[in-house]
py3Dmol code that shows the C-alpha trace and the ligand (Angstrom):
import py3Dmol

protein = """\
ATOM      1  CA  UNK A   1      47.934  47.881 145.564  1.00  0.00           C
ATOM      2  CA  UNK A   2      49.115  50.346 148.038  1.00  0.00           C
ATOM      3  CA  UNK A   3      52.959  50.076 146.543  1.00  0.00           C
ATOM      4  CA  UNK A   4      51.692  50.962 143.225  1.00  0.00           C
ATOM      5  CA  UNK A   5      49.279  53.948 144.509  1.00  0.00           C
ATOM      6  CA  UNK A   6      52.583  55.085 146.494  1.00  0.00           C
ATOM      7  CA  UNK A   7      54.761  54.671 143.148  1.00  0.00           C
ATOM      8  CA  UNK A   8      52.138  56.887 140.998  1.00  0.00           C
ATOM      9  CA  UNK A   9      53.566  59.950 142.677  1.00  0.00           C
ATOM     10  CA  UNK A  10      57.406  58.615 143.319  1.00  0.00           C
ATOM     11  CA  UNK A  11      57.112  57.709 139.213  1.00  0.00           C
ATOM     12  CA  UNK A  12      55.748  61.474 138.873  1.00  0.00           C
ATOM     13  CA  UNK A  13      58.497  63.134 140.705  1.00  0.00           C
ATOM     14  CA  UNK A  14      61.364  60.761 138.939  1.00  0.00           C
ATOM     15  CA  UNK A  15      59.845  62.444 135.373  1.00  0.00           C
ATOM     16  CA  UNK A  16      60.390  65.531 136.625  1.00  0.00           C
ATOM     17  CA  UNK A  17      63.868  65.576 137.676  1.00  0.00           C
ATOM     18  CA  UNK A  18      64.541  64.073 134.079  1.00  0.00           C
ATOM     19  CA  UNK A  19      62.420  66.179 132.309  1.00  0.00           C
ATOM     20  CA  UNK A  20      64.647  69.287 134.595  1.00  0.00           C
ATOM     21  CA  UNK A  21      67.982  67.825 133.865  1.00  0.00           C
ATOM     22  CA  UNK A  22      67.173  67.555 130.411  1.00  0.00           C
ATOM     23  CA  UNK A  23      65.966  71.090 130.608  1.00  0.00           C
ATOM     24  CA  UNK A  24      69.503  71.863 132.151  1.00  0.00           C
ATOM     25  CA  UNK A  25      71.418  70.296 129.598  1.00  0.00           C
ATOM     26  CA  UNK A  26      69.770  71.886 126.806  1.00  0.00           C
ATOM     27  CA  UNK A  27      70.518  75.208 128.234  1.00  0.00           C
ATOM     28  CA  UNK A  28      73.839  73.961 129.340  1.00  0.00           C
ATOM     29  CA  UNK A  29      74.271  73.078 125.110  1.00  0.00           C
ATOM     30  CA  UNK A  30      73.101  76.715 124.293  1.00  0.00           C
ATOM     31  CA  UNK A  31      75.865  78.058 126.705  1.00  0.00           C
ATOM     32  CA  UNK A  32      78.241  75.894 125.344  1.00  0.00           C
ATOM     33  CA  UNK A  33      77.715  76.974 121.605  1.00  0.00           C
ATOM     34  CA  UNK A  34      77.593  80.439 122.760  1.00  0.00           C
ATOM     35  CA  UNK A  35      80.940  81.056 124.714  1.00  0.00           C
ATOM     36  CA  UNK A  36      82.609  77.523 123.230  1.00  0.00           C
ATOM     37  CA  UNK A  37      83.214  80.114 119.968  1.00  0.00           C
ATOM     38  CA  UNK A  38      84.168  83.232 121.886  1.00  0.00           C
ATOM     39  CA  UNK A  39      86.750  80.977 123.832  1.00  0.00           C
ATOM     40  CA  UNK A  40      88.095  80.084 120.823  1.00  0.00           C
ATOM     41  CA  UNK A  41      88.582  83.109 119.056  1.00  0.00           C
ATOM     42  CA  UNK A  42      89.703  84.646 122.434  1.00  0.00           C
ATOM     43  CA  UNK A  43      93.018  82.316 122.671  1.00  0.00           C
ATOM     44  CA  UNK A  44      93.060  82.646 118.671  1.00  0.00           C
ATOM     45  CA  UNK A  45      93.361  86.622 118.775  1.00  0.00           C
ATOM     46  CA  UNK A  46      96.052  86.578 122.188  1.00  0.00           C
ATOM     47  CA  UNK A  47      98.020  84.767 119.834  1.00  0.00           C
ATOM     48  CA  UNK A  48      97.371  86.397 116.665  1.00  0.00           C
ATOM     49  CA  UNK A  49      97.597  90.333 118.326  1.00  0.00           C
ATOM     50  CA  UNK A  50     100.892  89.157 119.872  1.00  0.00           C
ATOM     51  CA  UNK A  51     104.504  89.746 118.616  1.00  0.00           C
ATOM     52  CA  UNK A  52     104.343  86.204 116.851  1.00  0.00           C
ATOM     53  CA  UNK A  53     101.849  83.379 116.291  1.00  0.00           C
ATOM     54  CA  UNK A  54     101.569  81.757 119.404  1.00  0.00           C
ATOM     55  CA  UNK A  55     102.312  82.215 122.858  1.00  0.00           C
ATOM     56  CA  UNK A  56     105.456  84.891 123.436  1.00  0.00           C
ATOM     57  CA  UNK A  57     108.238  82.902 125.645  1.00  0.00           C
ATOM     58  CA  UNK A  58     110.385  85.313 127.866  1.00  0.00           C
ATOM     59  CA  UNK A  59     113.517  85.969 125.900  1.00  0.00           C
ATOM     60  CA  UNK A  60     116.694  86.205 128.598  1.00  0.00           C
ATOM     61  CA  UNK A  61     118.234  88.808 126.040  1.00  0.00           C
ATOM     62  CA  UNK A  62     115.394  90.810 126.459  1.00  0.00           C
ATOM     63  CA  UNK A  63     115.917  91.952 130.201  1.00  0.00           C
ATOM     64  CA  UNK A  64     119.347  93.474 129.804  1.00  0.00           C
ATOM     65  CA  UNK A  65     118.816  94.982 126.407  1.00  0.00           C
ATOM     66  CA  UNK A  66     116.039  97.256 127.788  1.00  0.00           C
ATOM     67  CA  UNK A  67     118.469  98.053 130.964  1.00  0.00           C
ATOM     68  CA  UNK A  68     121.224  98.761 128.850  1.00  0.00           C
ATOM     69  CA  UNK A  69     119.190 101.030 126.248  1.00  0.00           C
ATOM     70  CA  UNK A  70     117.514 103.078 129.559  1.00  0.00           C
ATOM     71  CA  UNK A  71     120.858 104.504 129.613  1.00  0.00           C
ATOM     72  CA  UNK A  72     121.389 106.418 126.384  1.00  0.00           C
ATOM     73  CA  UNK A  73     120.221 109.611 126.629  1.00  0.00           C
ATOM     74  CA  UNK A  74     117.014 110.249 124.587  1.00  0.00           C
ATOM     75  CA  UNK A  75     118.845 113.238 122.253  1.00  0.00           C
ATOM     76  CA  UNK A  76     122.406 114.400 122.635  1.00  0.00           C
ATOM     77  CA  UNK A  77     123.007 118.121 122.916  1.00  0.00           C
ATOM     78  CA  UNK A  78     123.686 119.463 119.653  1.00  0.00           C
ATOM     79  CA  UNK A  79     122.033 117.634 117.399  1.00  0.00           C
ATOM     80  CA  UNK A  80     118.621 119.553 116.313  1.00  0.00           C
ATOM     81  CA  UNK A  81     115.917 117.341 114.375  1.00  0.00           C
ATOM     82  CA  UNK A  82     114.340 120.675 113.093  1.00  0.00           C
ATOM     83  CA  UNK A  83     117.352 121.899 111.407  1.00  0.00           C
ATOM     84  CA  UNK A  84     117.459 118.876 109.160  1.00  0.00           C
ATOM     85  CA  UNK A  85     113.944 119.634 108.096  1.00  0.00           C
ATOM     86  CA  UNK A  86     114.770 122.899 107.036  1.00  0.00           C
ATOM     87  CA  UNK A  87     117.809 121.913 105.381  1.00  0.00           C
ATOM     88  CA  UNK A  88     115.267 119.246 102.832  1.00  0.00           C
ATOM     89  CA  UNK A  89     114.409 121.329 100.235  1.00  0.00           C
ATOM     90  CA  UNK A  90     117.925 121.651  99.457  1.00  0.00           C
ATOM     91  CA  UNK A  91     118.869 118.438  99.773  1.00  0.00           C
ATOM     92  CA  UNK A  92     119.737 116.085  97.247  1.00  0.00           C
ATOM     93  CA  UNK A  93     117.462 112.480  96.919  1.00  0.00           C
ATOM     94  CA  UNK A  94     120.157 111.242  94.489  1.00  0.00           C
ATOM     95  CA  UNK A  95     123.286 111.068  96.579  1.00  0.00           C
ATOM     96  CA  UNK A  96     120.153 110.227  99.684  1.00  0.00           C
ATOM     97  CA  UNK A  97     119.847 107.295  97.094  1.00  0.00           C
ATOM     98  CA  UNK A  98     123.251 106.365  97.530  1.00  0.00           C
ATOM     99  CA  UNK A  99     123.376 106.617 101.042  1.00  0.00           C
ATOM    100  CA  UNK A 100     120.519 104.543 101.327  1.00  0.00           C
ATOM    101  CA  UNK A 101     122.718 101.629 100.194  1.00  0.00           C
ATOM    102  CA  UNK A 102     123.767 101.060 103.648  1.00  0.00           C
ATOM    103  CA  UNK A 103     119.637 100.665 104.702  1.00  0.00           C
ATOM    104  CA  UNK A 104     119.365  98.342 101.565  1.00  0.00           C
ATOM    105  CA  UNK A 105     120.867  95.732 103.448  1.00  0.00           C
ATOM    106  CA  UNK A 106     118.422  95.383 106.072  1.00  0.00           C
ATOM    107  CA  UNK A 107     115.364  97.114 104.043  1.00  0.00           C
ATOM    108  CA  UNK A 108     113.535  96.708 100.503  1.00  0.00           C
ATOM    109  CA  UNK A 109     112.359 100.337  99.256  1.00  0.00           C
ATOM    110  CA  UNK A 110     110.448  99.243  96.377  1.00  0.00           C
ATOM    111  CA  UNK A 111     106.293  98.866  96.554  1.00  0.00           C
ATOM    112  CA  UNK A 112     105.617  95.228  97.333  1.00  0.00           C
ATOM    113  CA  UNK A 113     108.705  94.060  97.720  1.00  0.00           C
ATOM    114  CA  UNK A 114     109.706  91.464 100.257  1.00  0.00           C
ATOM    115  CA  UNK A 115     110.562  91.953 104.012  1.00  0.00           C
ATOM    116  CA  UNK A 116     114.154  91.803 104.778  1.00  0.00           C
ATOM    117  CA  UNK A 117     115.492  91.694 107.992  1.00  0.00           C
ATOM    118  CA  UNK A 118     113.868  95.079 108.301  1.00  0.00           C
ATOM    119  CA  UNK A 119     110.270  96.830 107.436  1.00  0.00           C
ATOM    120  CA  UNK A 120     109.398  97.593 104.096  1.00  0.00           C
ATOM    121  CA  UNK A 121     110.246 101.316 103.952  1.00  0.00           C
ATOM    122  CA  UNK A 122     108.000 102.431 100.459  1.00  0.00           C
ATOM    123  CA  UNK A 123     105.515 104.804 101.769  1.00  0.00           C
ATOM    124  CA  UNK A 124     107.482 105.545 105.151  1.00  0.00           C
ATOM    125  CA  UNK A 125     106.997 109.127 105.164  1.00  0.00           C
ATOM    126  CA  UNK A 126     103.887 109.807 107.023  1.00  0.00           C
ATOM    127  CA  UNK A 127     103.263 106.356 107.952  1.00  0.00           C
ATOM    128  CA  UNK A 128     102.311 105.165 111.465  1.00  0.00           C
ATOM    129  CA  UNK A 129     105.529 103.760 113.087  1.00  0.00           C
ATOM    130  CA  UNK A 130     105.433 100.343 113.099  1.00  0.00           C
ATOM    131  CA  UNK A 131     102.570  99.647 111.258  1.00  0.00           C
ATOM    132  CA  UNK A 132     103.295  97.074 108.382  1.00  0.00           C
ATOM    133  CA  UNK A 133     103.456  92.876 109.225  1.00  0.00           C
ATOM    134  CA  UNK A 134     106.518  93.178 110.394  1.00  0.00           C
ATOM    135  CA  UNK A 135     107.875  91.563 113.833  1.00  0.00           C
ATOM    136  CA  UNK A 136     108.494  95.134 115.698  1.00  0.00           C
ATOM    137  CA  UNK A 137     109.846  95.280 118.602  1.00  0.00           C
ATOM    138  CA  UNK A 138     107.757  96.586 121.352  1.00  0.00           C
ATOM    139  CA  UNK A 139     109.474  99.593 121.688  1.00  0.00           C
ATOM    140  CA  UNK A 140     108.524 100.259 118.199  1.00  0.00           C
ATOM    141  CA  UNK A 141     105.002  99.408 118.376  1.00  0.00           C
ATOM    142  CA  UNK A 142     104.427 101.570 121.531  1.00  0.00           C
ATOM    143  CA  UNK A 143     106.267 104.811 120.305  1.00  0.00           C
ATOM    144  CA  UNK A 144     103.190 105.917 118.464  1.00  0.00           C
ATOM    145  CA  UNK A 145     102.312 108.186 116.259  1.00  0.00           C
ATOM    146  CA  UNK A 146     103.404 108.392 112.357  1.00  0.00           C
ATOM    147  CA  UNK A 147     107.137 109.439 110.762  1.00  0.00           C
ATOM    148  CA  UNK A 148     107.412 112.702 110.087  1.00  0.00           C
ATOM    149  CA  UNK A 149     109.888 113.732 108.817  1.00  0.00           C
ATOM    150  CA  UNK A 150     111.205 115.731 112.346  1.00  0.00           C
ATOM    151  CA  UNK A 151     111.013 111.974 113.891  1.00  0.00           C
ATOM    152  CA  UNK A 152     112.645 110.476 110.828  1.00  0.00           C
ATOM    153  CA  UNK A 153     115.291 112.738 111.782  1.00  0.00           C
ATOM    154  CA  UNK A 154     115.586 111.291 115.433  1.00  0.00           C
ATOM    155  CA  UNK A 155     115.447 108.335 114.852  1.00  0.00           C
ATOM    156  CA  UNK A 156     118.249 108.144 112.037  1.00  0.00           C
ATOM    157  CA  UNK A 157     120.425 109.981 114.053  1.00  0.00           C
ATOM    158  CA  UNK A 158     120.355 107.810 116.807  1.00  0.00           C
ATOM    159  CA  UNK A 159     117.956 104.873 116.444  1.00  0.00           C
ATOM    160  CA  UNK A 160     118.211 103.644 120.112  1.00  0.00           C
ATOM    161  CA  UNK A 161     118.318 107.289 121.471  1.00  0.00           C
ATOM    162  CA  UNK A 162     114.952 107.916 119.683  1.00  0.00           C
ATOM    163  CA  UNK A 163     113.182 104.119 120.097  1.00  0.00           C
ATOM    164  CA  UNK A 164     114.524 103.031 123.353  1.00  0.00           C
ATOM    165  CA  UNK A 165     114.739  99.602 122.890  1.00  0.00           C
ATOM    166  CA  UNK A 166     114.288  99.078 119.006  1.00  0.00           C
ATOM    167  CA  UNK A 167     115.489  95.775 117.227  1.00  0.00           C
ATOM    168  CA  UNK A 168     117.107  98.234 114.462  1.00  0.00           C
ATOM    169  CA  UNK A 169     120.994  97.996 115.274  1.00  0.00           C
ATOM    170  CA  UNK A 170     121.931 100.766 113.312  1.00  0.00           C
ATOM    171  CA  UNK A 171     124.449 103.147 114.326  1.00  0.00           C
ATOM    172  CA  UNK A 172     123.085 105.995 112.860  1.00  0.00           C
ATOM    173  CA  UNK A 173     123.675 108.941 110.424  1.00  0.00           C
ATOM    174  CA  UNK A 174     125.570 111.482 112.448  1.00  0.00           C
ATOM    175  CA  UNK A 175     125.885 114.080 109.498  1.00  0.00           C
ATOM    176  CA  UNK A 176     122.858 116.495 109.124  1.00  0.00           C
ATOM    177  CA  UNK A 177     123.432 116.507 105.167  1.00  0.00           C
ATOM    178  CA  UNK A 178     123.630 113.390 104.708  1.00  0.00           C
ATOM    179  CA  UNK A 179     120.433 112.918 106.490  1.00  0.00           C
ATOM    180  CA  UNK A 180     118.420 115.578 105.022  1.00  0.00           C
ATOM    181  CA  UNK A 181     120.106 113.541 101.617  1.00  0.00           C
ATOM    182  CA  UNK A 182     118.679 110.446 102.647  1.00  0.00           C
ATOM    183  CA  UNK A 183     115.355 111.422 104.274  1.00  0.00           C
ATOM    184  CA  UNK A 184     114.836 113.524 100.849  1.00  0.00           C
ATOM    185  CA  UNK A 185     115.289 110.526  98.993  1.00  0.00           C
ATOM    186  CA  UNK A 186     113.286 108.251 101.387  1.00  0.00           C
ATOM    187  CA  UNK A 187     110.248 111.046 100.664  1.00  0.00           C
ATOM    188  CA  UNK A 188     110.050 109.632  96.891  1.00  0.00           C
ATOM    189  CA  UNK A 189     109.473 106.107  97.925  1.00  0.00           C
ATOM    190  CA  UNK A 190     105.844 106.858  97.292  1.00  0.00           C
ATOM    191  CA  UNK A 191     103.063 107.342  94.520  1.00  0.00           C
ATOM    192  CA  UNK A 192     102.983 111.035  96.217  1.00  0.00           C
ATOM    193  CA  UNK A 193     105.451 112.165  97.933  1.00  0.00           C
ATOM    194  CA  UNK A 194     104.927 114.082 101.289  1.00  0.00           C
ATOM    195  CA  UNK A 195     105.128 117.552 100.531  1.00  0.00           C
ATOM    196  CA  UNK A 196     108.225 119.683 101.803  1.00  0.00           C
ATOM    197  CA  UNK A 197     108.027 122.073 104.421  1.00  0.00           C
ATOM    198  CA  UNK A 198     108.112 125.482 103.884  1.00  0.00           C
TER     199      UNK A 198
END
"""
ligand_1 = """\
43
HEC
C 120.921 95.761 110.483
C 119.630 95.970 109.847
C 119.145 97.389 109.634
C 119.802 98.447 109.043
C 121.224 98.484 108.490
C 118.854 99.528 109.008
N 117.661 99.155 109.574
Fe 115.982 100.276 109.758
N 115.068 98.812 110.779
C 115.626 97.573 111.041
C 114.735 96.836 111.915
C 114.955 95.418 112.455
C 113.624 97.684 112.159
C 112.457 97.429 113.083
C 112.820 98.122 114.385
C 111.940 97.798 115.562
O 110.911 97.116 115.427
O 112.293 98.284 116.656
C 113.872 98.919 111.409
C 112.991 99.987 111.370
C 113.162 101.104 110.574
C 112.192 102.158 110.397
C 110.788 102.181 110.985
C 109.852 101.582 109.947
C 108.421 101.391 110.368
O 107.710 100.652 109.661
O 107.990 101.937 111.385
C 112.752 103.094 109.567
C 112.126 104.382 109.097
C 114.069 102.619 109.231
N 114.285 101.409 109.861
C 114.939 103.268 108.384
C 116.258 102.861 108.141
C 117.186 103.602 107.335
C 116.869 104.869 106.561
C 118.380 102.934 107.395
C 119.719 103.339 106.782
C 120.210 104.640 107.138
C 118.174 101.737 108.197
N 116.857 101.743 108.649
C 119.107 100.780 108.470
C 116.824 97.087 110.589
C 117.807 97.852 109.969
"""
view = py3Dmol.view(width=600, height=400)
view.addModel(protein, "pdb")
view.setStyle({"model": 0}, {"cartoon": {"style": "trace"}})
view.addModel(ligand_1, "xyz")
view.setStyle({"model": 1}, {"stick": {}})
view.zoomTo()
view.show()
C-alpha cells in the first residue's frame, strides 16, 4: 500500500518529463522545418552566386596570372580613350564590321545567339560589364559599372591594362581608327543604338 501511495507521485513526475520532452521535440520539429529550408537554400545560393555550379576549387594558374597582370601598367602614355570618342561620329561601322571579324571568333554579335568562348556582345554598349550568364572572370565581375563607350575604348586597347586580370586574351586594337571603326559598329548591335556624343 505504501509503494503504490509513493508511486502516485513518482508515476506523476515520470508524465511530466514525457509530456516536456515531447514538448521539446515538437518545438525542436518547428526549428527544424524552419532553418532545415534556409540551410538548404543557403548552400544552394553559395553555389549558384559563385563563378560555377558548385563549390570553386583553387585553380594553381590563377595565382601567377593575377601577379603577372599587376604588372602592366593600367594605361600607357599616349593612348587617350577620349579621343576615340570624339573621333565616332566619323567613323565608319562598315569597315568596324570587318574588323570585328577578328572578335567573331571568340564572340556571337547577333540577339540570342549562342555563347562562344566569349560574352554575347548584342546590346554591349551601355551594358553593365559583365552582366550576361557568362563565366567572367572575377576581374570582370568586380570592375563595375556599364561600357561606355570611353571604357570600351580602354579596354580594346589593352584588355589586360584596363581589366587587370580578365580571361579575354586579346591583344588589343592599337589603332585609334580602327577602334572608333569597330566600337561604331559594335554601337548598332542593338534595337537602339546608344546615341553619339556630341
Ligand atoms: C580569344 C577569345 C576572344 C577574342 C578574340 C576577343 N574576346 Fe572579348 N572576351 C573574351 C572573353 C573570354 C571575355 C570575358 C572576359 C572576362 O570575364 O574577364 C570577353 C569579354 C569582352 C567584353 C566584355 C563583355 C561583357 O559582357 O562585359 C567585350 C566588350 C569584348 N570582350 C569585346 C571584344 C571585341 C570587340 C573583340 C575584338 C576586337 C574581342 N572581344 C575579342 C574573349 C575574346
Amino acid at each position: 500500500m505504501l509503494g503504490f501511495a509513493e508511486s502516485g507521485p513518482k508515476g506523476g513526475a515520470m508524465m511530466d518529463s514525457f509530456e516536456l520532452s515531447k514538448i521539446a521535440g515538437a518545438v525542436l520539429a518547428a526549428l527544424l522545418l524552419i532553418v532545415g529550408p534556409k540551410t538548404v537554400i543557403d548552400i544552394w545560393r553559395s553555389g549558384h552566386g559563385a563563378d560555377k555550379p558548385g563549390y570553386t576549387l583553387p585553380v594553381p594558374g590563377d595565382a601567377p596570372t593575377e601577379a603577372a597582370t599587376v604588372a602592366v601598367p593600367a594605361q600607357p602614355a599616349g593612348f587617350d580613350p577620349a579621343s576615340v570618342v570624339a573621333a565616332l561620329g566619323a567613323a565608319d561601322p562598315e569597315n568596324g564590321k570587318g574588323l570585328f571579324r577578328k572578335c567573331g571568333a571568340c564572340h556571337s554579335a547577333a540577339q540570342g545567339a549562342a555563347t562562344k568562348a566569349g560574352p554575347n556582345l548584342w546590346g554591349v554598349v551601355g551594358r553593365p560589364k559583365g552582366s550576361l550568364e557568362f563565366g567572367y572572370s572575377a576581374a570582370m565581375k568586380e570592375k563595375g559599372g556599364e561600357w561606355s563607350y570611353a571604357d570600351l575604348a580602354s579596354f580594346l586597347y589593352k584588355p589586360k591594362g584596363f581589366v587587370k586580370g580578365t580571361k579575354m586574351i586579346f591583344p588589343g586594337v592599337k589603332d585609334s581608327t580602327e577602334l572608333a571603326d569597330l566600337i561604331a559598329y559594335m554601337r548598332t548591335l542593338a534595337d537602339t543604338p546608344a546615341p553619339l556624343p556630341n
